[in-house]
N, C-alpha and C positions, 0 to 999 in steps of 0.2 A: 506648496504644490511642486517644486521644481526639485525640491530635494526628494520628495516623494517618488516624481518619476526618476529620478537620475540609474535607481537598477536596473532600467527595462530599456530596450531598444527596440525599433522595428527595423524588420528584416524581411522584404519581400510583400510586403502587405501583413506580415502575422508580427504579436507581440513575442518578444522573447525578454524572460528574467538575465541579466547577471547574476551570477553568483559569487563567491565567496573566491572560488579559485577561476575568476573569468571565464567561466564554462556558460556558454546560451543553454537557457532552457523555453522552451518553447512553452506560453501559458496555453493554456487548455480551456476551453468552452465549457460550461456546467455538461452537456451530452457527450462532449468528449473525455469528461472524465469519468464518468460512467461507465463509458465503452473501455476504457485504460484500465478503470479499476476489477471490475469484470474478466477481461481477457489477462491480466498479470497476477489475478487473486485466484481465478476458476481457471483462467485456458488451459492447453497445454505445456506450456512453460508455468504455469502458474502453481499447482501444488497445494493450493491452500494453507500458505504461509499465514503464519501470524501479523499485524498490521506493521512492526519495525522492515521485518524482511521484503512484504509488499512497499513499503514505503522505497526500498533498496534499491529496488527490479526496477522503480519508476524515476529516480532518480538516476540512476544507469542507462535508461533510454533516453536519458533529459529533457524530461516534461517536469511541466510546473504548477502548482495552482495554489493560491493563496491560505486555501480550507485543507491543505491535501491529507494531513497527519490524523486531523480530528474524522475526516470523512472516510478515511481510509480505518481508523478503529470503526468507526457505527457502521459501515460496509463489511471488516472481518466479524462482528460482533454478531450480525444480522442474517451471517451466510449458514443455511440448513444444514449443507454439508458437514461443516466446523461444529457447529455446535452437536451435531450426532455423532462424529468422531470424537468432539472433545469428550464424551460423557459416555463413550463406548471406552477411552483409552482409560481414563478414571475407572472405570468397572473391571478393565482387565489389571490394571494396577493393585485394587483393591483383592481382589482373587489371586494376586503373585504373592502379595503379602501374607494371604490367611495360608497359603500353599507352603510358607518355608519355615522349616524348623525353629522353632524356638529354643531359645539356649538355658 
């Protein structure tokens, strides 16, 4: 148990991770990461990055949470937006291809 905790510290009443280059990351609530993954995947900083890039943006803010990488693909995987772009950008792909000269 004690090596278990040795990554985490409290700080102010909230948990924070250590990290790899002693940077605090602040762990996150199951609803707070919702609201995190939401507003850096959809907001207006957000873009609808793929789940590496979202993972980037959140780690840049230094928050943390133990699921984040797996939650953050089935969150990009699951957003309407993304999948309607990814399969409009596939069909405009596929129409550049028929468009250019063959040799």
């Amino acid at each position: 148990m004690v090596r278990k905790a040795k990554p985490f510290t409290l700080k102010n009443g909230e948990l924070y991770k250590i990290d790899q280059d002693n940077k605090l990351r602040r762990c996150l609530t199951t609803i707070e990461t919702q609201m995190v993954m939401k507003e850096l995947h959809e907001g207006p900083i957000g873009g609808h990055f793929v789940t590496k890039l979202t993972h980037k943006k959140i780690l840049d803010v230094e928050y943390w949470w133990p699921t984040m990488f797996r939650d953050l693909h089935d969150y990009c995987r699951s957003c309407d937006a993304c999948q309607q772009t990814k399969g409009l950008a596939i069909q405009s792909l596929a129409k550049l291809m028929k468009s250019l000269p063959k040799e």
